[in-house]
C-alpha positions as CSV (number, residue, x, y, z in Angstrom):
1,X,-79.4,-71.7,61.0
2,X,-80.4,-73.2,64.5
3,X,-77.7,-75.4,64.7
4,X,-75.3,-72.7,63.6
5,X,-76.2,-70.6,65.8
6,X,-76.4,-73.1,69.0
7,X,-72.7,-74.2,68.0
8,X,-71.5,-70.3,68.0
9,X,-73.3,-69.6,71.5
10,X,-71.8,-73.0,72.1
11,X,-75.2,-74.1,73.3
12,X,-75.2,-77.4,71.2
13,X,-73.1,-79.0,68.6
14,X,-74.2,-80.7,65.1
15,X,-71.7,-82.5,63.6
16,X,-72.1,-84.1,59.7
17,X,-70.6,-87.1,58.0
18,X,-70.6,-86.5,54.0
19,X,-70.1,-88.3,51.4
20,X,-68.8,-86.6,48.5
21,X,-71.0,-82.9,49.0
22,X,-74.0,-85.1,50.9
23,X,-74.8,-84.9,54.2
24,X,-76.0,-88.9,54.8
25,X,-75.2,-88.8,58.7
26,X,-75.7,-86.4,61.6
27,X,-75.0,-86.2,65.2
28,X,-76.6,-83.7,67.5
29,X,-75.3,-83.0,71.1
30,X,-77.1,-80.7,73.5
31,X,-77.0,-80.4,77.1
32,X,-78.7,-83.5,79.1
33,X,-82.6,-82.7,79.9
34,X,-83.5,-86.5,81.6
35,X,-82.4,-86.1,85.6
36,X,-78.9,-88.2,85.7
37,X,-77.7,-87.0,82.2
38,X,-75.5,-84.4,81.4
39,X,-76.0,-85.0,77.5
40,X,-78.6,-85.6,75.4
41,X,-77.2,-87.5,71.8
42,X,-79.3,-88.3,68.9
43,X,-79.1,-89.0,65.4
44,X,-79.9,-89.7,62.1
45,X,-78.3,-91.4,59.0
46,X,-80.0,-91.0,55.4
47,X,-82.0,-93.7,54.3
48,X,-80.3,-94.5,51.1
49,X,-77.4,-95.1,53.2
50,X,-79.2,-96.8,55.9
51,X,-77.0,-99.9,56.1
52,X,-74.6,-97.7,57.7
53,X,-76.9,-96.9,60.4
54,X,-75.4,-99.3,62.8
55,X,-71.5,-98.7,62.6
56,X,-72.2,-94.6,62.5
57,X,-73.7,-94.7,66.1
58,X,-71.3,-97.3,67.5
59,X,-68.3,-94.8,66.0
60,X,-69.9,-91.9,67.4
61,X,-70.7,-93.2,70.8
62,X,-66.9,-94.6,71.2
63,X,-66.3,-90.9,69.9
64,X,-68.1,-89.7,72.9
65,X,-66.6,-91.8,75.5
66,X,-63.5,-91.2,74.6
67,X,-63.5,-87.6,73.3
68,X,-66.3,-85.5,75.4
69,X,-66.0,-85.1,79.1
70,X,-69.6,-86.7,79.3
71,X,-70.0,-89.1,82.7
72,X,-73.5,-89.7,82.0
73,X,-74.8,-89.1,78.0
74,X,-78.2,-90.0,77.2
75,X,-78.7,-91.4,73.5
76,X,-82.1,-89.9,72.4
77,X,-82.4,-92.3,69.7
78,X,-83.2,-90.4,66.3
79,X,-83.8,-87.1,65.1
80,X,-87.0,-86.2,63.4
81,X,-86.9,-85.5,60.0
82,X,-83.8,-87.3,58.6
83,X,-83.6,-86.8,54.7
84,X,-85.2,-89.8,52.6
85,X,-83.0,-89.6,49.4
């Protein structure tokens, strides 16, 4: 409900790749908290699709650069907590 609620208040913004009804890949982007950054961007992809890893967060951070109004994004690396299976 966090995420839901950030996204309505339009405090933050979760967005999900599925696969069929599974969530394997998320992307998370809240306002910068490093000096110099006005984004903070992290993510996570499910390990049992982990060989995807590498072309999700080169798609998402063309996606940025090209679609946000970002000058200086900061990519947090991953989320906590991504789903094993």
């Amino acid at each position: 409900m966090r995420h839901a609620k950030d996204f309505h208040e339009r405090r933050g913004f979760t967005y999900p790749i599925l696969e069929g009804d599974h969530v394997i890949d998320c992307i998370y982007i809240y306002p910068g908290r490093l000096p110099g950054h006005d984004a903070e961007i992290s993510s996570w992809v499910r390990e049992s699709r982990a060989e995807l890893d590498t072309a999700v967060r080169e798609e998402f951070a063309r996606w940025i650069h090209e679609s946000w109004p970002f000058s200086s994004p900061s990519y947090a690396g991953r989320a906590q907590g991504a789903p094993k299976a």
